[in-house]
Residue, then its C-alpha position, 0 to 999 in steps of 0.5 A: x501369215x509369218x512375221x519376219x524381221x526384214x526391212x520390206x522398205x528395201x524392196x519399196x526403196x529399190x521400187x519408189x527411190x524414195x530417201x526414207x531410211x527409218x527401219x520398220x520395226x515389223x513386218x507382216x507378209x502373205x501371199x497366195x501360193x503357187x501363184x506368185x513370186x513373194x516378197x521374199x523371192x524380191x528380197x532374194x533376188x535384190x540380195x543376190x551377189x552378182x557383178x553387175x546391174x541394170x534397174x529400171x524404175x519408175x514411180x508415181x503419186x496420186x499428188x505427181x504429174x505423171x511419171x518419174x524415172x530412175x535408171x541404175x547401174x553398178x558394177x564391181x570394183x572401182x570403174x565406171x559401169x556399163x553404158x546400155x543401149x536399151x532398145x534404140x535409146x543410148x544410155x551414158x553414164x558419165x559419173x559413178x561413185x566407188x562404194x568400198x564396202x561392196x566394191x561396186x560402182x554405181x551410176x544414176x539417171x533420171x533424166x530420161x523417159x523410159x516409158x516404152x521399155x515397160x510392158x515388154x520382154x528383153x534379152x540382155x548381151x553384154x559386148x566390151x564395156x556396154x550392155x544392150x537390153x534389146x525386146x525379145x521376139x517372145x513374149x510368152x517365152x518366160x526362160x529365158x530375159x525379163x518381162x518388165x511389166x506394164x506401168x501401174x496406175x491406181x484408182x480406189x473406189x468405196x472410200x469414206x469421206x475420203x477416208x479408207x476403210x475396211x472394204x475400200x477396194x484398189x484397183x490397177x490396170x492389171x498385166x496379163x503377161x506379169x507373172x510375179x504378182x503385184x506387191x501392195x503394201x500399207x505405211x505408217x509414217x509418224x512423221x507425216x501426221x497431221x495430227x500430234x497426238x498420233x505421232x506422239x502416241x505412235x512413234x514407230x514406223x511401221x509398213x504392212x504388206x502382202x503379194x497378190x496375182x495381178x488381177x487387176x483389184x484388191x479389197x482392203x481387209x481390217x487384217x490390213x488396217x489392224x496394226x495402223x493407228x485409226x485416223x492416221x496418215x498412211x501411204x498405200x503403194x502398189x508395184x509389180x516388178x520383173x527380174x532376172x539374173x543371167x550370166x555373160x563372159x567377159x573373155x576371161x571370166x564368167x560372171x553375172x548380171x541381174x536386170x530388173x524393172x519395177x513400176x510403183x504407184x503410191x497414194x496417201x490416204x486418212x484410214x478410219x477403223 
């Protein structure tokens, strides 16, 4: 297990389009090598210079009724960015913000169910002004588009008085078909504490995370529960995500889009050590 200075709550932020901005102070990551992307292979991608994005995420809570969605997408220099066609859904940006610091332009959506574009793989092609992400016929084939991956749902079984322990277990539909892993990741906030004595005796935030197969289950260790305050408020999130980087011409120059799709699925939990 290596500690690194990165802010993991960028991979989460691009994951759950949560506001949370607070740095993390430390970071700790694992992952199970030759069997799946790590944290930093997301991190690498998400800070990889392209042209232009499309992101498509989706976010639930054990508290929320359902699904939330949030479709992204940027290009550089200060003009609107492309509409999409996804699948047979329209996708119309109307308003984008002009960030100067990275002459990109940015446009949301989060209006829209896109439900059915998850558990499916896309081939992307950029036409004029507009870029269409329609469903590849190949599932299997991992060379070419993205495979966005089935929308996670979590249960837990072996709580404690509805408290969390070492040997609580997560369990999540898993995707056959996902071959990124899935990311679960633990969150102390000292700002959403019930009790004063923790936050006060706690100040900092701090975010634990590891990457896994998707297999379907993860049983909680006290490796994973060591650094987090005994009787503290902690968010658990669990998300899988899929990602490319694919270059088209615009008819004069060659450049470069990344297309991603992230599905995260979040619970708060009391833990007891």
């Amino acid at each position: 297990m290596k500690t690194i200075k990165i802010l993991l709550a960028s991979l989460l932020v691009s994951f759950v389009f949560t506001s949370c901005k607070d740095e993390v102070t430390d970071v700790k990551l694992a992952d199970e090598k030759n069997k799946t992307a790590t944290i930093e292979d997301y991190l690498n991608f998400l800070n990889t210079p392209t042209d232009g994005s499309i992101i498509i995420q989706s976010f639930e809570t054990n508290l929320s009724n359902g699904q939330s969605y949030l479709i992204t997408s940027s290009l550089s220099g200060d003009q609107k960015p492309l509409n999409m066609l996804l699948n047979e859904m329209n996708v119309n940006f109307y308003d984008y913000s002009y960030v100067k610091s990275t002459d990109k332009s940015y446009s949301y959506k989060n209006d829209i169910d896109v439900s059915e574009l998850f558990g499916k793989k896309f081939d992307l092609t950029i036409d004029g002004n507009a870029a269409a992400l329609k469903s590849s016929q190949n599932q299997t084939d991992t060379i070419d588009g993205v495979y966005i991956p089935e929308l996670i749902h979590i249960q837990f079984t072996g709580l404690q008085e509805g408290k969390i322990v070492e040997g609580t277990i997560i369990n999540w539909n898993f995707d056959g078909l996902n071959q990124n892993g899935v990311v679960i990741a633990f969150e102390y906030n000292p700002f959403s504490q019930y009790e004063g004595n923790i936050s006060a005796e706690n100040p900092e935030r701090y975010l634990n995370g590891i990457t896994i197969t998707d297999n379907g289950s993860y049983t909680i260790t006290a490796a994973d529960l060591q650094y987090l305050p005994n009787n503290a408020v902690i968010s658990v999130y669990v998300g899988r995500a899929g990602y490319s980087i694919t270059s088209y011409n615009n008819g004069s120059d060659e450049n470069s889009y990344a297309v991603a799709g992230y599905t995260v699925s979040r619970s708060d939990f009391v833990i007891e050590k």
